[in-house]
N, C-alpha and C positions, 0 to 999 in steps of 0.2 A: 504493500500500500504506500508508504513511503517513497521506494523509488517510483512510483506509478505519479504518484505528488512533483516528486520530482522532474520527470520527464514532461509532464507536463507544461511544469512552470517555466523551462526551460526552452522549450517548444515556442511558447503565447510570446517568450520575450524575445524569443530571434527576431521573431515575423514582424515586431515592432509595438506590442499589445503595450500598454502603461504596467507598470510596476504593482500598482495594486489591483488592478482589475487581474492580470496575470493570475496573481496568489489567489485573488476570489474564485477565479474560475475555475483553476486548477484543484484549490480546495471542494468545490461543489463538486465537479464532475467525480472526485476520486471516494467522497462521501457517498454520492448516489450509485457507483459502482461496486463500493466494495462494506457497505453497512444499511443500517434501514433506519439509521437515525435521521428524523425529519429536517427535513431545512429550519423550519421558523424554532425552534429548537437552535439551531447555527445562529439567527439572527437575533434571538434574544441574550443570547452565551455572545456577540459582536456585541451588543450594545449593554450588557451589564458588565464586560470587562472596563469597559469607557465611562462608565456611571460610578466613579470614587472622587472620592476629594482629591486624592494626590493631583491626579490627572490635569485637576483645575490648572494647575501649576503651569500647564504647558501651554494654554494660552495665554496666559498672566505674562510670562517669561519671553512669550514672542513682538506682545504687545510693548513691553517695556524697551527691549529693543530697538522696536521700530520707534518708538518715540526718541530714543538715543542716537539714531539716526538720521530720524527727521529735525530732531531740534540741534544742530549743530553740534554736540558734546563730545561727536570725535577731534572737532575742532581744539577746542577748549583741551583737548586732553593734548593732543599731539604738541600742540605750545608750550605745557605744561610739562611734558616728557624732551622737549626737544633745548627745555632751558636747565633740565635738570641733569642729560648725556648728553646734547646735542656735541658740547665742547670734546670729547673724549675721541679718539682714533675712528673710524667708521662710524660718525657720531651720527648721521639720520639713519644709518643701521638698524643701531641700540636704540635711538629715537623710536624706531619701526617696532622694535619688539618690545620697549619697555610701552608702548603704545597699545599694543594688541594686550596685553597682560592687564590693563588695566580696565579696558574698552569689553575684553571677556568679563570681567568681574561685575560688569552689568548688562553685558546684552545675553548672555547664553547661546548665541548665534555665531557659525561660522562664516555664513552665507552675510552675513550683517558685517561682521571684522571687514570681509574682502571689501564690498560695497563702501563703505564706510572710512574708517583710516587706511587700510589699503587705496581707496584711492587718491588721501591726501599724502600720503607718503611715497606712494608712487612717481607722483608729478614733482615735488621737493626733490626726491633724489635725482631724477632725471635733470632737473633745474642747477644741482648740484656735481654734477658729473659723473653722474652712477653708470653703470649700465641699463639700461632698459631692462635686459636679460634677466640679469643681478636683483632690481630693484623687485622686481613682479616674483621671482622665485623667494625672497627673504617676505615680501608681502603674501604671499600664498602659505608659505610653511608656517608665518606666525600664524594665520587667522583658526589655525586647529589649538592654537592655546583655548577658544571659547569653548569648545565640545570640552576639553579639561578641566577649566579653572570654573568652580562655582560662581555661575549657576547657571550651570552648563545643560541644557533640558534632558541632552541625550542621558547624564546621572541621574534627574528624575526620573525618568520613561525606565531606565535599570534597576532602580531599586524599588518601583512601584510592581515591577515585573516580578522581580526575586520574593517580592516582601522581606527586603531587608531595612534597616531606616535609612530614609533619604537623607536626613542631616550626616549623617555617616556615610554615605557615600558622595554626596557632597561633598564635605568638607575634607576627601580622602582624596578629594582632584589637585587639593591647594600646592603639596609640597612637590607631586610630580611636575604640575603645569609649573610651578617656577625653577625645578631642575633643569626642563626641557628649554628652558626659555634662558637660563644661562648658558647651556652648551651651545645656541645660535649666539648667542652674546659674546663669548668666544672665539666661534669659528669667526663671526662677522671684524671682531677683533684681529682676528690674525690675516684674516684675507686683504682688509682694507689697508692696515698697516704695510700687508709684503706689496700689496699692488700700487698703493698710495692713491687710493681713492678718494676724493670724496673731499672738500676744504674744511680746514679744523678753523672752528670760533673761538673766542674768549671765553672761560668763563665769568657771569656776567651776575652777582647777586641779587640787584635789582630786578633785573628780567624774572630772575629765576620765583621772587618776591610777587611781584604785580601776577604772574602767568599762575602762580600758586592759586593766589586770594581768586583770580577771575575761575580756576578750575573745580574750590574746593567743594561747591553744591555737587556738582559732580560724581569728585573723589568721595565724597561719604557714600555715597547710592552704595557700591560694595562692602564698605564698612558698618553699615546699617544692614544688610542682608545676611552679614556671615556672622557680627557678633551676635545678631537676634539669635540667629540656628543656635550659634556655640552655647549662648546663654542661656536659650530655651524660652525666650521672650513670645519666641512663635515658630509653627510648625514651617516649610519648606514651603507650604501652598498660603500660607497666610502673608511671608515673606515675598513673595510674587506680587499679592494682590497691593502690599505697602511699597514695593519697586516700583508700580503702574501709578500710584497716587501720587509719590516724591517725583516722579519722573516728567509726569504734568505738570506740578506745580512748579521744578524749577523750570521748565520750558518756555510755561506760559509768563510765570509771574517777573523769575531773572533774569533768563534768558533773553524771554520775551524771541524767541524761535521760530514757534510757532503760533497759530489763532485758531481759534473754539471754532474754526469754520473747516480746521484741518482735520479735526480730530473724526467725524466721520467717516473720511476717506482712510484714515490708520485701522479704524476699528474694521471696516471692508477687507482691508488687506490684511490685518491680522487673521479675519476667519477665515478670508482664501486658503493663506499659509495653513492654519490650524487644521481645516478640514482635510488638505492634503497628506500632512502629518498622522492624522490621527484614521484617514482612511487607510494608508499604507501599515497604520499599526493593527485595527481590527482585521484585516484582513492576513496578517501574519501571525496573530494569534491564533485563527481557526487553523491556520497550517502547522501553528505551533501546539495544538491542541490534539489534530492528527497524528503526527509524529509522537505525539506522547500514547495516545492509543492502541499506536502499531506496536509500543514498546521499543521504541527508537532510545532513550535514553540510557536502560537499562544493556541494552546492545552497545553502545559508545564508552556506559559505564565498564563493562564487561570486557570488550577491546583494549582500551586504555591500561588497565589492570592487569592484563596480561603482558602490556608491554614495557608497562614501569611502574611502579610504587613508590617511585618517586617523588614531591611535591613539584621540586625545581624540572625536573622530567617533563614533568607533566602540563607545565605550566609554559616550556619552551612547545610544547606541542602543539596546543591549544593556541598560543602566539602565531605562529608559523599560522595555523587553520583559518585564522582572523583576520590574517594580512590578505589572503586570496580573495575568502569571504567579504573581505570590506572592499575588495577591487572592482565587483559583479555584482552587488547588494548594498541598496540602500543599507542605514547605518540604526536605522527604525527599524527596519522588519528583518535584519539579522537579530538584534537584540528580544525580539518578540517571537524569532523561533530559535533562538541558539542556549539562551539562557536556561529555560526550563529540558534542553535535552545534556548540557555541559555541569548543569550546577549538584545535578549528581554524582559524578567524576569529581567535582572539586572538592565536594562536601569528603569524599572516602578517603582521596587523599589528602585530608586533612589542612587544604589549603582554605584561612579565611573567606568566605562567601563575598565579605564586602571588598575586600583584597581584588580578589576576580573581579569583579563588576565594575573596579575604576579601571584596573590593567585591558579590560576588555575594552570597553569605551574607547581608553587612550589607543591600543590598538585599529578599533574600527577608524579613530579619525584621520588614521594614513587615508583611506576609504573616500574621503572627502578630495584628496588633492591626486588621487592618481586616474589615469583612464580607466575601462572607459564610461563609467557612472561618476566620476568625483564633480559634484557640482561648483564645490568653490574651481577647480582646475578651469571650467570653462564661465564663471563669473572672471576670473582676472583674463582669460583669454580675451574675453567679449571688453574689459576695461581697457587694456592696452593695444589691442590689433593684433598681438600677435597669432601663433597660430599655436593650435593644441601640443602639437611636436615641438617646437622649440620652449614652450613652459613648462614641459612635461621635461624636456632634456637639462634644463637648466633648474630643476627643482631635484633634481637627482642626489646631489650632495647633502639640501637639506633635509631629504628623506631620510639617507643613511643617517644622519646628525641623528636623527631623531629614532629613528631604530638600535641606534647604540644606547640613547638612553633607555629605552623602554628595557632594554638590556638591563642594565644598571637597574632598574627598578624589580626585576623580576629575580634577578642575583641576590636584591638585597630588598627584601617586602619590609624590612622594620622601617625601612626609609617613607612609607608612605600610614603602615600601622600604628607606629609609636608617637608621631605626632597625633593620632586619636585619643591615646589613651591618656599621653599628656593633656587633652582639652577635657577629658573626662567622659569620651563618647565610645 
């Protein structure tokens, strides 16, 4: 029944069928061939997995976004990052990614990073002597710090999944996403240095003063989000709905950004977005629900176990499976069939549940930047002219960059565990 699932799904997506229709269909047909369970039975099991609080989360988080987006805050941040490294070796670089690291801490979006400071950092460098090449690849590999760093949707949509706590897997993005975000800090260090790219500024204390004060409405949105969780002030889905209020009010009132005439057309596109999302997710739960039927887990648990007993083993395994996976699959509906067929295996071998769920995520969001489903890969292609191939060739190094850390993370799980246990979670 599974590979019957499989081949199907397979099938719908050569010929061109959408991603979620694909799963739906493939899910129905392999229901009606091979059980007598009723459809509206399917459709009610689609629409009570989507009917929890958590979930709220994931419009709340899209909307917030897009307000951060539309109201200028990448702006405001990029000033603010660009007076604080700008002066430093590859300093619109470090600009670029101490930019994205911040810009995730409130949008949850990667698709938003590329749009957004990817494209004011883009044009700066360019204006600055970067490469075009150079700039759009360091702008592409930051924008997967958002799927990492809290409050990253793709961690809610995982632990909502597992039923593990989403303050916990949240707040389990923080220390990899700024691991991962000093190895680019680094490489961008030593690159621009050996190549001499890029003009070095002064640094400048005033600048760095004024671009602060005009940032900090901003700078708190993340600091309001992650101490609430840590403190326990408010759940992950209450924290969304306080990012969507703050987020308005410095828009409208400080900003002044954007007008109560905008805000319709946000809310439209937020439920575009949403509905896309969340149709790609019900529709990979009833596949994910099949496969648990067939005894798909149980068979993967079983395989696994015979080939290592491992943690670390097992854990490079699942790695390796994630990277393909996240190349061919949305980063939504891998997580809505891979988790309940993987979290078995992880449980036996005795690897942390929430451990997985952030290392998986951070895995999936290579997924984002490679062909040929990486949506942000062809958001920066469509921002700079270039062509698939040449930002696909020149993201290559920030790929491995970033594969060596996950490395690093998976060698070493207290690096992302023990800061948990120090906040008390």
């Amino acid at each position: 029944m599974s590979i019957t699932l499989l081949l199907l799904f397979l099938a719908l997506t050569v010929i061109g069928v959408p991603l979620a229709v694909a799963l739906g269909m493939a899910s129905a047909l392999t229901l009606v061939a091979f059980t007598d369970i009723p459809l509206n039975l399917v459709a009610q099991s689609m629409f009570s997995s989507m009917n929890n609080f958590i979930m709220v989360a994931v419009p709340l988080f899209v909307l917030a976004g897009m307000l951060m987006d539309e109201g200028g805050v990448a702006e405001k941040i990029f000033d603010f990052a660009n007076a604080l490294v700008g002066w430093a070796p590859g300093g619109l670089g470090q600009v670029t990614i101490v930019s994205s690291v911040i810009f995730a801490g409130m949008s949850g979006s990667s698709v938003a990073d590329v749009a957004s400071v990817g494209a004011i950092s883009i044009g700066a460098m360019r204006r600055n002597g970067y490469p075009i090449t150079y700039a759009t690849g360091l702008s592409l590999i930051t924008s997967t710090l958002a799927t990492i760093v809290p409050p990253s949707i793709l961690m809610v949509v995982a632990g909502s999944v597992a039923n593990e706590s989403i303050g916990r897997v949240l707040m389990g993005g923080v220390v990899p996403g700024l691991i991962i975000a000093l190895s680019f800090m680094v490489y961008n260090h030593v690159y621009c240095s050996r190549h001499g790219i890029g003009k070095r500024i002064a640094f400048d204390w005033h600048n760095l003063v004024t671009s602060s004060l005009r940032a900090i409405p901003a700078l708190l949105v993340p600091v309001i989000l992650m101490g609430g969780i840590v403190l326990g002030y408010f759940t992950p889905t209450e924290a969304a709905g306080i990012a969507v209020i703050y987020t308005i009010a410095i828009a409208l009132l400080v900003y002044r950004s954007i007008t109560w005439t905008k805000l319709p057309g946000l809310f439209f596109r937020t439920a575009k977005l949403t509905g896309t999302i969340l149709f790609i997710a019900v529709t990979a739960k009833v596949a994910g629900w099949i496969f648990e039927y067939d005894g798909l887990p149980v068979r993967v648990a079983t395989l696994l176990t015979n080939v290592t007993t491992s943690p670390l083993m097992t854990m490079l395994l699942i790695f390796g499976f994630l990277i393909l996976v996240g190349m061919f699959m949305d980063a939504t509906a891998a997580i809505f069939i891979l988790v309940p067929i993987l979290l078995p295996t992880v449980k036996t071998a005795g690897i942390d549940p929430v451990y997985f769920l952030v290392m998986m995520v951070i895995t999936l969001a290579l997924g984002l930047i490679t062909p040929p489903v990486g949506v942000c890969l062809y958001a920066a292609s469509n921002l700079t002219g270039l062509s698939l191939e040449d930002v696909t060739r020149h993201t290559l190094v920030w790929i491995a960059i970033m594969v060596l850390a996950i490395l690093l993370l998976i060698f070493f799980p207290s690096l992302v565990l023990t800061p948990l246990s120090w906040l008390g979670m």
